[in-house]
SEGU-695115 format. One record per residue (C-alpha): x, y, z. Coordinates in steps of 0.2 Angstrom, whole numbers. Layout:
# SEGU-695115
@c1->X	c2->Y	c3->Z .
...
***
This chain:
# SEGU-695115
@c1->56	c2->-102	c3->-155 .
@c1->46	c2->-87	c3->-157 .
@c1->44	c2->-80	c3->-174 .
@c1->45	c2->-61	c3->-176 .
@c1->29	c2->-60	c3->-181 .
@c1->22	c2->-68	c3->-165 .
@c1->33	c2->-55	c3->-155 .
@c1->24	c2->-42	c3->-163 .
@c1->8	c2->-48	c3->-162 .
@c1->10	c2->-51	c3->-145 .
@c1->17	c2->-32	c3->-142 .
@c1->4	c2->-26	c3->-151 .
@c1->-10	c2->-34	c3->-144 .
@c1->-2	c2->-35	c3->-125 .
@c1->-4	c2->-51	c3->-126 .
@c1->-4	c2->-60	c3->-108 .
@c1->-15	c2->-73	c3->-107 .
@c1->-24	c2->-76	c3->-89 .
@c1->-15	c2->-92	c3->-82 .
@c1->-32	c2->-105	c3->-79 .
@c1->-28	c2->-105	c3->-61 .
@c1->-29	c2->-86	c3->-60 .
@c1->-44	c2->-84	c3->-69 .
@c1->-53	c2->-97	c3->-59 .
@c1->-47	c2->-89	c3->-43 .
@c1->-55	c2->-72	c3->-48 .
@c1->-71	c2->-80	c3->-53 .
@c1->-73	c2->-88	c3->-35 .
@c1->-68	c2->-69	c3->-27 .
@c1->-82	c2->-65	c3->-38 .
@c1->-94	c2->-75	c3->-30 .
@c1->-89	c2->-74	c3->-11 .
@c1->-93	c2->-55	c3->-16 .
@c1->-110	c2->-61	c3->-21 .
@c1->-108	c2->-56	c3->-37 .
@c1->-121	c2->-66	c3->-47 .
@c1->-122	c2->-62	c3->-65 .
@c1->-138	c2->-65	c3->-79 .
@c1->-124	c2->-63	c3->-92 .
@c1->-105	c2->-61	c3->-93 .
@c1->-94	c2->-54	c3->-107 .
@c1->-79	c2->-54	c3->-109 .
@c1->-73	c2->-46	c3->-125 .
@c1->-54	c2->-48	c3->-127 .
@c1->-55	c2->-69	c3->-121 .
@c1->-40	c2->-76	c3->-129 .
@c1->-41	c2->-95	c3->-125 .
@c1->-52	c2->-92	c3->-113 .
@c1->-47	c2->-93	c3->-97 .
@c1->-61	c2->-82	c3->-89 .
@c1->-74	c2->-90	c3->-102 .
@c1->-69	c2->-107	c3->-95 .
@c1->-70	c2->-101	c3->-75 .
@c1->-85	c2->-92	c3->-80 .
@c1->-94	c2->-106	c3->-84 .
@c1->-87	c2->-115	c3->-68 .
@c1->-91	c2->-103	c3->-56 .
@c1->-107	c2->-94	c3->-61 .
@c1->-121	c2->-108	c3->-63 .
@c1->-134	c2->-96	c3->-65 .
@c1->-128	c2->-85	c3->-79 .
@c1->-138	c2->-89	c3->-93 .
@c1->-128	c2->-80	c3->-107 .
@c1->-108	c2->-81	c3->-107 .
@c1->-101	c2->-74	c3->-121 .
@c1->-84	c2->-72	c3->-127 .
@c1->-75	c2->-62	c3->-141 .
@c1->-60	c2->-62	c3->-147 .
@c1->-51	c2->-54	c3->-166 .
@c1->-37	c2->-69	c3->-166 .
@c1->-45	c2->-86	c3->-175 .
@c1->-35	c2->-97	c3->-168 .
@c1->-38	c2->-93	c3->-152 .
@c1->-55	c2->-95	c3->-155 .
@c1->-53	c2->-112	c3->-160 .
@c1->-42	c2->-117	c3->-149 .
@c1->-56	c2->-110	c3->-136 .
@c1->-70	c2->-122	c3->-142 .
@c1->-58	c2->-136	c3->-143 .
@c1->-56	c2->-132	c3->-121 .
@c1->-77	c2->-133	c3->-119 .
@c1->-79	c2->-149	c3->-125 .
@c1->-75	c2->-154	c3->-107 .
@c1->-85	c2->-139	c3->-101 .
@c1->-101	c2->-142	c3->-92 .
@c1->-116	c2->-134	c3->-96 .
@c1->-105	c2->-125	c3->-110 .
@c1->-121	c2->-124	c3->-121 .
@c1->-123	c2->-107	c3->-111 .
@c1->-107	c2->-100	c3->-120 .
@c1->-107	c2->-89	c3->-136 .
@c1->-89	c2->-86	c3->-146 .
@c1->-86	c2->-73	c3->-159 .
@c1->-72	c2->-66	c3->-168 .
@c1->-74	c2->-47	c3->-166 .
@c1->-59	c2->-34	c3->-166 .
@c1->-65	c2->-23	c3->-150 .
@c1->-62	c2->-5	c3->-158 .
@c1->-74	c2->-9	c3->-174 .
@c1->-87	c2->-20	c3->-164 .
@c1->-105	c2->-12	c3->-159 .
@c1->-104	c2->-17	c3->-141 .
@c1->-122	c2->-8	c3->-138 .
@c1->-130	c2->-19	c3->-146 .
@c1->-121	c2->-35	c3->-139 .
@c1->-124	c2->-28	c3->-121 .
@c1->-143	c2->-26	c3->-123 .
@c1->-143	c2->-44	c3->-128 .
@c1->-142	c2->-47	c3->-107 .
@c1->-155	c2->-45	c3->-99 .
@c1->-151	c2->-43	c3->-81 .
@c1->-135	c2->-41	c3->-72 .
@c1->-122	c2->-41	c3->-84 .
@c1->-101	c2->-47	c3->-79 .
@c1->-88	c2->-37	c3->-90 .
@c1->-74	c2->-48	c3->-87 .
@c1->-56	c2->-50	c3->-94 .
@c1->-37	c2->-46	c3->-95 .
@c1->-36	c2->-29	c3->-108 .
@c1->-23	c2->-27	c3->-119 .
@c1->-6	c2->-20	c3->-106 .
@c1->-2	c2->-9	c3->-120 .
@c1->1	c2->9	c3->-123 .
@c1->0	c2->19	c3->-140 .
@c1->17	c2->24	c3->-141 .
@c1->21	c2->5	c3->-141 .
@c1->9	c2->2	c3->-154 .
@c1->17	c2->18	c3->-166 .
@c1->34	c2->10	c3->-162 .
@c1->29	c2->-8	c3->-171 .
@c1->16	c2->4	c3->-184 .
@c1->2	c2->-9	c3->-175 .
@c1->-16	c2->-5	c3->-179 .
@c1->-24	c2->-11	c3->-160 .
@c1->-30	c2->6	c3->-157 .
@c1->-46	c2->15	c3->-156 .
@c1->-52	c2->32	c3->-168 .
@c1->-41	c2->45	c3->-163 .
@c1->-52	c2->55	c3->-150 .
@c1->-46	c2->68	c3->-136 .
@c1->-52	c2->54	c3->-122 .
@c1->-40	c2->63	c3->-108 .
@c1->-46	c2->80	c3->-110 .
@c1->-30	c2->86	c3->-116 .
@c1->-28	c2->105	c3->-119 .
@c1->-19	c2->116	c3->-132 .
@c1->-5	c2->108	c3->-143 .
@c1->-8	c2->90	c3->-136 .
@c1->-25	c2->89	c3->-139 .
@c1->-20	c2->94	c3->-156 .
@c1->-5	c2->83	c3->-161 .
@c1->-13	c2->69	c3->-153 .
@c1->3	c2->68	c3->-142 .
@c1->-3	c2->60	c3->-126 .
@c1->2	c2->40	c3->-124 .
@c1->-11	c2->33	c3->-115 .
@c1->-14	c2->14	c3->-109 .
@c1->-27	c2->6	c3->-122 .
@c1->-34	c2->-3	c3->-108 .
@c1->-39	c2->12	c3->-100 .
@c1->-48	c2->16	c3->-116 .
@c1->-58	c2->0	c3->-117 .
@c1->-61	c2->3	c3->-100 .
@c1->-69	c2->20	c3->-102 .
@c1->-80	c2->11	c3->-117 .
@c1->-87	c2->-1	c3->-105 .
@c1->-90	c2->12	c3->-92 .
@c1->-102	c2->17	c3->-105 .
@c1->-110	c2->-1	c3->-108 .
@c1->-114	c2->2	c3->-90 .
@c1->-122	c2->17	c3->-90 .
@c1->-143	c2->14	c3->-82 .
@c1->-140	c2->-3	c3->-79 .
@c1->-134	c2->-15	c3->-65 .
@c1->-119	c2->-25	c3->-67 .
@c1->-101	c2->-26	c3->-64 .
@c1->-84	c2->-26	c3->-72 .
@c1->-68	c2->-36	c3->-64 .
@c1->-53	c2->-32	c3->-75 .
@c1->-35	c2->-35	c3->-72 .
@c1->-24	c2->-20	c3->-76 .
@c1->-11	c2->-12	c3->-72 .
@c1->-12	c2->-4	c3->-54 .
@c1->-10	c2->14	c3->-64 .
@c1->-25	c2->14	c3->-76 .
@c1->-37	c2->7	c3->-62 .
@c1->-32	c2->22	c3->-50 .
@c1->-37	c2->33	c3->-65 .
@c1->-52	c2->25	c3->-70 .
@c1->-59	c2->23	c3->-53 .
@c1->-53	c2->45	c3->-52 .
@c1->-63	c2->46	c3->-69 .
@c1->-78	c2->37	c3->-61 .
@c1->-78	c2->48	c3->-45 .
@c1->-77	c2->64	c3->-56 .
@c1->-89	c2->62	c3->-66 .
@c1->-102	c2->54	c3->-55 .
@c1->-104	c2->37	c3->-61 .
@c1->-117	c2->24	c3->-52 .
@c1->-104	c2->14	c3->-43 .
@c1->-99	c2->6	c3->-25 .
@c1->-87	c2->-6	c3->-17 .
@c1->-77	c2->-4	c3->-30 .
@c1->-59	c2->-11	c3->-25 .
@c1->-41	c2->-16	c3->-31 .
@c1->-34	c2->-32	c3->-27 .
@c1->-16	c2->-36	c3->-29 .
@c1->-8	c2->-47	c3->-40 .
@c1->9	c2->-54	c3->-44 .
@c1->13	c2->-50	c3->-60 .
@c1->31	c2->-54	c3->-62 .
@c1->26	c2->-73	c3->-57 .
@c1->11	c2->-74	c3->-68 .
@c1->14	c2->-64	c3->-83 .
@c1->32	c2->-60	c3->-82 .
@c1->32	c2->-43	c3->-81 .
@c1->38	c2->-30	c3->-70 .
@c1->25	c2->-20	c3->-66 .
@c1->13	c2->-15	c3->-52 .
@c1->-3	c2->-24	c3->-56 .
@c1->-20	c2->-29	c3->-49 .
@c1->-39	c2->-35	c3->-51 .
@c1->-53	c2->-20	c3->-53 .
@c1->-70	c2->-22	c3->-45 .
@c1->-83	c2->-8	c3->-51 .
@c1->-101	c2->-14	c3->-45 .
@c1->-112	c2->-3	c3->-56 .
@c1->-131	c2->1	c3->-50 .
@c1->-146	c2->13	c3->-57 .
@c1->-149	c2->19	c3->-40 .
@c1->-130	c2->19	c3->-32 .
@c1->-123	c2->35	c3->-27 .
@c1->-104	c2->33	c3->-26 .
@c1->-93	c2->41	c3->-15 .
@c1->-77	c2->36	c3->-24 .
@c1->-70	c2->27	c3->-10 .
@c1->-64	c2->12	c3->-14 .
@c1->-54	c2->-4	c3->-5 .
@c1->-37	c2->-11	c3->-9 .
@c1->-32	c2->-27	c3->-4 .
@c1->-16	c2->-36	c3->-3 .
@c1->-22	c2->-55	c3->-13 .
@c1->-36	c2->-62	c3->-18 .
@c1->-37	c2->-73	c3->-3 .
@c1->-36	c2->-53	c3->10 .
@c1->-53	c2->-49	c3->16 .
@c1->-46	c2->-34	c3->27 .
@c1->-40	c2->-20	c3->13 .
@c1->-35	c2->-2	c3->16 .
@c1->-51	c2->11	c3->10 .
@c1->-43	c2->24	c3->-3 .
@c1->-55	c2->41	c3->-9 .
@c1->-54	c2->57	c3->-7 .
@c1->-55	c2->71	c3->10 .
@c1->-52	c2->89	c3->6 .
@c1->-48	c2->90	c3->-11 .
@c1->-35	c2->77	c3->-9 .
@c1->-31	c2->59	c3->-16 .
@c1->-30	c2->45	c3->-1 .
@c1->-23	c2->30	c3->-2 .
@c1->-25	c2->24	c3->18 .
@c1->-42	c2->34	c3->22 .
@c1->-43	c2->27	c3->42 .
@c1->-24	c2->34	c3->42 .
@c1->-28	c2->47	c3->37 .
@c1->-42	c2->51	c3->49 .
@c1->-33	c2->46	c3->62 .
@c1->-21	c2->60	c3->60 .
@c1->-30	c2->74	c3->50 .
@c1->-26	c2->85	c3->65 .
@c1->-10	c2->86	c3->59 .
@c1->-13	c2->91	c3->40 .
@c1->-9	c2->110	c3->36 .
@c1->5	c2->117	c3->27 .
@c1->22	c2->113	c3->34 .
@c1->33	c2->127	c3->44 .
@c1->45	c2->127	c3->32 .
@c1->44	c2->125	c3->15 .
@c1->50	c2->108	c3->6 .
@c1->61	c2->112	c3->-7 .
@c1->67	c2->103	c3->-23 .
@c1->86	c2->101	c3->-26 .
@c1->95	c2->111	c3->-39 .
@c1->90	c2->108	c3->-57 .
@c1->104	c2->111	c3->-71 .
@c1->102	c2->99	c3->-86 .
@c1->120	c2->98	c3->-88 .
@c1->128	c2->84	c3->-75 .
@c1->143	c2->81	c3->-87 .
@c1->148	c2->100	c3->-85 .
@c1->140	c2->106	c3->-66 .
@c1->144	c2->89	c3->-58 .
@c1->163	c2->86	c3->-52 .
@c1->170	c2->71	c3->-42 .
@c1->185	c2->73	c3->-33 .
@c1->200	c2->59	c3->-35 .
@c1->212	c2->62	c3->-23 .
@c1->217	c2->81	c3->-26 .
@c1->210	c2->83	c3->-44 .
@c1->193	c2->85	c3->-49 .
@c1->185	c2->79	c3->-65 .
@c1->170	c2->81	c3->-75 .
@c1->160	c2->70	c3->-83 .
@c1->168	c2->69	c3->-98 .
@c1->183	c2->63	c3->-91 .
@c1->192	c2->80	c3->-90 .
@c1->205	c2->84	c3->-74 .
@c1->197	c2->101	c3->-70 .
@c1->206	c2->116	c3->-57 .
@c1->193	c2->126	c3->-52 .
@c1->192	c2->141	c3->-39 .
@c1->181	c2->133	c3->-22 .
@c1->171	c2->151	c3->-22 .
@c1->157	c2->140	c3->-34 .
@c1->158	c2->123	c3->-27 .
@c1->147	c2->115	c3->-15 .
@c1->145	c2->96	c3->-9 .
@c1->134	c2->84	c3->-20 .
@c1->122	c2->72	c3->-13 .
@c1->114	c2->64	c3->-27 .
@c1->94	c2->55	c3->-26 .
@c1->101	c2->39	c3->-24 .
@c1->116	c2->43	c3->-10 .
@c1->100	c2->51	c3->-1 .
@c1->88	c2->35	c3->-5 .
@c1->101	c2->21	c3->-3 .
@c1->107	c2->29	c3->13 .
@c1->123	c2->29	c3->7 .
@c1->135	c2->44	c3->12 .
@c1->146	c2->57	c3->3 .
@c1->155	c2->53	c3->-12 .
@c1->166	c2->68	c3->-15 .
@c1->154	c2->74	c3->-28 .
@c1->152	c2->93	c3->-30 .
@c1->141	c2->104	c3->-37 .
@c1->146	c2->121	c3->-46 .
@c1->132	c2->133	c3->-41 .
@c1->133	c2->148	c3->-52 .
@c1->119	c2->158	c3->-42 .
@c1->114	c2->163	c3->-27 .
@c1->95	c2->166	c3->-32 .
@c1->85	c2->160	c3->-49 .
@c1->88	c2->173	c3->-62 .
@c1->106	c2->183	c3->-53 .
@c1->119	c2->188	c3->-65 .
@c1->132	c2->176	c3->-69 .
@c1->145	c2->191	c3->-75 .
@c1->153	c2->191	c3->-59 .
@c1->158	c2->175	c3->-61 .
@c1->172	c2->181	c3->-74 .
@c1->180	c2->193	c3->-60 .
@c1->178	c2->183	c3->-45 .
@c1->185	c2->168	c3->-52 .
@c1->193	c2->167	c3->-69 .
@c1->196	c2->146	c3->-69 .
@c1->177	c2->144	c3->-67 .
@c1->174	c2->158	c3->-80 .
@c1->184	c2->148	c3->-92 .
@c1->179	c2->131	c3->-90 .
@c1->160	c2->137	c3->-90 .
@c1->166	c2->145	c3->-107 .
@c1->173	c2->131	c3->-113 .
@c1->158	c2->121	c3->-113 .
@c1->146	c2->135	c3->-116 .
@c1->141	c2->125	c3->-131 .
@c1->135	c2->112	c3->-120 .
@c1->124	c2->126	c3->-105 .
@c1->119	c2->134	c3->-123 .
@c1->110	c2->119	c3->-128 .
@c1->99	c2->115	c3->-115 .
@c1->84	c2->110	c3->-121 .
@c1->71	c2->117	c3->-106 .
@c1->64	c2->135	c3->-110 .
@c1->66	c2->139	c3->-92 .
@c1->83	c2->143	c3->-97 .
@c1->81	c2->153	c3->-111 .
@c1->77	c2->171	c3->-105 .
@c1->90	c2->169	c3->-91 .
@c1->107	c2->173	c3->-89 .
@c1->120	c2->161	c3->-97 .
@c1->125	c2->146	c3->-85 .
@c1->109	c2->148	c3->-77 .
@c1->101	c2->134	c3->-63 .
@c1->85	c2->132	c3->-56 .
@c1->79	c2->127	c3->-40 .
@c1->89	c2->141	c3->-29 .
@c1->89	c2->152	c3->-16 .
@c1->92	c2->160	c3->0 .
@c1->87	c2->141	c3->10 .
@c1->99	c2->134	c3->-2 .
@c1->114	c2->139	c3->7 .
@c1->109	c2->136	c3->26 .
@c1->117	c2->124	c3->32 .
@c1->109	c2->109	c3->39 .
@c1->97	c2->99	c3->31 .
@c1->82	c2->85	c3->33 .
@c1->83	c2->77	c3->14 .
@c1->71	c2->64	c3->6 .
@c1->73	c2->56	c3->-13 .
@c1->56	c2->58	c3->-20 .
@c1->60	c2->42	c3->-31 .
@c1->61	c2->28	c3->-16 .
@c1->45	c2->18	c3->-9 .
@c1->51	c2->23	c3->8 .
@c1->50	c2->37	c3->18 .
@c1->68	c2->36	c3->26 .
@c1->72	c2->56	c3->30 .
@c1->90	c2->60	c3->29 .
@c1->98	c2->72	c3->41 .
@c1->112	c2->81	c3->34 .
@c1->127	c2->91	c3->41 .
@c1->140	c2->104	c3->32 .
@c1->154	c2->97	c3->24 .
@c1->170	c2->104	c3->23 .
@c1->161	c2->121	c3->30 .
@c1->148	c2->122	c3->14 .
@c1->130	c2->118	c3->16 .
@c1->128	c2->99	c3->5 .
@c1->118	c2->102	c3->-11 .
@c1->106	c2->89	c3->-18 .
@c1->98	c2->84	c3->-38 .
@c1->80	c2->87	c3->-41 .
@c1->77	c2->72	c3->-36 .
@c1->77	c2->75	c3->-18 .
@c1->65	c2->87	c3->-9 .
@c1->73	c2->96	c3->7 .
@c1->71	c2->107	c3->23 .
@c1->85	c2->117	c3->27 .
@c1->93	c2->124	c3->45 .
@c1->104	c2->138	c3->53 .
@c1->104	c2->130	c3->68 .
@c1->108	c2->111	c3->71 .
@c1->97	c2->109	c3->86 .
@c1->82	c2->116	c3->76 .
@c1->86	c2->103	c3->61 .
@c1->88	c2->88	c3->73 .
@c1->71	c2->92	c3->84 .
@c1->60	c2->93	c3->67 .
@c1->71	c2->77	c3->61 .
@c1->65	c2->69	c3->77 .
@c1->46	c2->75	c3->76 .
@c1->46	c2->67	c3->55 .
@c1->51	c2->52	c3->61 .
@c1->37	c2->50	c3->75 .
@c1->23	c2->38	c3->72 .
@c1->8	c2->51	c3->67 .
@c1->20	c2->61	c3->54 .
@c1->24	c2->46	c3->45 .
@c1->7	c2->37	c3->49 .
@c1->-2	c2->53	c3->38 .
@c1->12	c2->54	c3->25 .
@c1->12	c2->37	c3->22 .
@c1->-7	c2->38	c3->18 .
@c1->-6	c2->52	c3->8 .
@c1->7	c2->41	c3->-4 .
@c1->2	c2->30	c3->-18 .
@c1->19	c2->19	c3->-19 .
@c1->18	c2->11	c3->-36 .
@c1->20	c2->29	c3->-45 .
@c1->37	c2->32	c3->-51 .
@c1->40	c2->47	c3->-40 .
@c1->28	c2->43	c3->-24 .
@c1->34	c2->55	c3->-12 .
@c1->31	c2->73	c3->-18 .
@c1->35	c2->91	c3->-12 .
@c1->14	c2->93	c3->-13 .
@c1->11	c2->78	c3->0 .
@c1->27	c2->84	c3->12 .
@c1->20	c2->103	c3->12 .
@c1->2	c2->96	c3->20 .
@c1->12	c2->91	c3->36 .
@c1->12	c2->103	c3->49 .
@c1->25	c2->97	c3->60 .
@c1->23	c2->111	c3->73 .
@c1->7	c2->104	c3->79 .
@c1->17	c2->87	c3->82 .
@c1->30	c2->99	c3->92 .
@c1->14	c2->108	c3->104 .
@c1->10	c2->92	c3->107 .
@c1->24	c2->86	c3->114 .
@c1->27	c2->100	c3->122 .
@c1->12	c2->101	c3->130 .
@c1->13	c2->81	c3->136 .
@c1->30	c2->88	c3->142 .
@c1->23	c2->101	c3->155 .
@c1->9	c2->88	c3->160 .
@c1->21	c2->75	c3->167 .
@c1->30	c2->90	c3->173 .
@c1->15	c2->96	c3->185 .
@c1->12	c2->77	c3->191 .
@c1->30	c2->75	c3->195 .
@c1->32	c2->62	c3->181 .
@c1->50	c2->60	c3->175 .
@c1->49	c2->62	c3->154 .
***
């Protein structure tokens, strides 16, 4: 049984330690990359799974050195390379990362040096929540502005930290770091290394399983940065799909922008621009169990329970993120949309309809208390993300949440255009000919080819109103249209 202090030692130091067979297969990835190091640290080594492969797998590293702030671990270590070969080449020391001079331990190596290791997959909130004391100095790493940078609010990954410290380690020399991380903080390391300039190339993320090895539910992956004095890099990187994939997708940068399929990309930045029509978020309102109706049978009811009779002049259809996402269709859920236009008078609402004035009154408390300043200097039941678009009738619809890009084509109901959460991003129609020609030019090959490689999927919200506004569908439409009066000249049936 797990003791409570165990739990929290192992929250507070992240504590997964690197199944043997994991480690061993990361080691020989190492070497088919011809990594060859002089010397290998690995600072956080637990019971040494990486220390023990290391030695395996990298015969010609005349320094292996392993640190690690739990004693027992430590021992339980050196028990392990008693059936080690050539274990005379390893070093262990109890060192607690944050208050160790790693300088000095780095220019022990002369030569290439391997950083190599699983870092803590903990965050400092975490460590606040269990009062843990696994953290470095308090220091404005992120570049935080204002009130943040102040209070110190930011949570941050510490493995993104530690990262960022041997970053520095690396800094004139030639050598190599192979981390597992969480997919997340080696994205925005690898980001940090391209904007600041850093000696690197070939760096790539390889893709691990780790609900099967560590139990957790999180996107996660092997990162390899290959430092050098005299490398230039171009902050392309390569992600592959195991450790035993040698053909990856190449992710950088062209135009300013974040790629995560760069020969996608490529292949259709013809088609990069800014959409026809605008993308739009759905409406935004902070108050679900007051703005949100379902229908049961003739009697609509809040989310508090309450049988509500309103006036229909307010009321439009729902779609929620997840009717959109799940593919799942109306639910007789509706909406009460106060305004016509961000920032309109909601007075008229007492003259037009009286019901709807008083059950907005009646849970004024409730609209008064939103917590978001947007609503503050605005009139009283106010709601965001509104406008003229939002009452045209037809609609193409996307949730922004889903890891797919299943577009949505959606018709009036019960004669009013359907509304969505601000969770889905949308185009909106007059005419249903129109919405159904753009609906059939976003599903073609190209337009999801380049969406698709514009999307990094593990992120909670991958598909964006940014990333849909770069497509400009209408070149899709002139080039159909001009393939159109081609086969039309040659006599060729479409």
């Amino acid at each position: 049984m797990i003791t409570a202090a165990a739990r929290k030692q192992r929250i507070e130091f992240g504590d997964f330690q690197t199944p043997d067979a994991l480690a061993l297969a990361v080691c020989q990835r190492l070497d088919e990359l011809g990594i060859r190091p002089d010397g290998v640290i690995e600072p956080t080594c637990g019971v040494g799974a990486f220390v023990v492969a290391a030695a395996q797998t990298f015969p010609t590293a005349k320094q292996i050195m392993g640190f690690e702030v739990n004693t027992d671990y430590l021992e339980t270590l050196r028990s392990r390379l008693q059936n080690v070969s050539q274990s005379n080449r390893v070093a262990l020391a109890q060192a607690d990362f944050f208050a160790t001079n790693w300088q000095r331990v780095v220019d022990e190596v002369q030569g290439s040096l391997l950083v190599l290791g699983n870092f803590p997959w903990v965050t400092s909130s975490t460590q606040g929540g269990i009062d843990g004391k696994n953290l470095p100095r308090k220091a404005n790493f992120q570049q935080h502005q204002g009130l943040d940078a102040i209070t110190g609010k930011a949570n941050f990954d510490i493995s993104e930290w530690m990262l960022l410290e041997v970053f520095r380690w690396m800094e004139g020399r030639r050598g190599d770091v192979a981390m597992l991380v969480k997919t997340a903080i080696a994205r925005k390391v690898l980001a940090h290394a391209q904007r600041q300039g850093l000696a690197t190339a070939n760096n790539c993320i390889i893709k691990i399983d780790a609900k099967k090895t560590f139990n957790v539910s999180v996107d996660a992956c092997l990162l390899i940065m290959r430092f050098g004095a005299s490398t230039h890099g171009s902050g392309e990187y390569t992600v592959f799909d195991g450790l035993e994939d040698t053909q990856g997708q190449r992710v950088g940068y062209r135009m300013g922008l974040s790629i995560a399929d760069l020969d996608a990309f490529d292949r259709n930045i013809a088609l990069v621009g800014q959409s026809p029509e605008k993308w739009r978020s759905g409406i935004k309102h902070d108050a679900a169990a007051v703005m949100e109706l379902t229908r049961h049978g003739q009697t609509l009811q809040n989310g508090y329970g309450e049988s509500v009779e309103l006036e229909s002049d307010y009321l439009y259809p729902l779609m929620k993120g997840s009717d959109i996402g799940s593919g799942k269709g109306w639910r007789k859920k509706y909406l009460l949309v106060t305004q016509r236009y961000v920032g309109e008078s909601t007075d008229c609402i007492r003259t037009r309809t009286p019901k709807t004035w008083a059950y907005l009154q009646k849970h004024a408390g409730v609209m008064g208390a939103r917590a978001s300043s947007i609503y503050i200097k605005n009139p009283s039941f106010s709601i965001f993300g509104v406008g003229a678009y939002s009452f045209r009738p037809w609609r193409i619809a996307i949730c922004g949440l889903y890891k797919s890009l299943d577009f949505r084509l959606i018709a009036p109901i019960e004669g009013k255009p359907v509304m969505f959460d601000d969770t889905v991003y949308y185009l909106s129609f007059d005419e249903e000919t129109e919405a159904q020609n753009v609906f059939a030019l976003l599903n073609s090959d190209a337009a999801k080819e380049l969406l698709s490689s514009l999307i990094f999927w593990d992120e909670k919200r991958p598909v964006k109103a940014s990333i849909l506004n770069l497509l400009d569908w209408s070149r899709l439409q002139s080039k159909k249209t001009q393939t159109q009066q081609c086969q039309l000249l040659l006599g060729i049936s479409a």
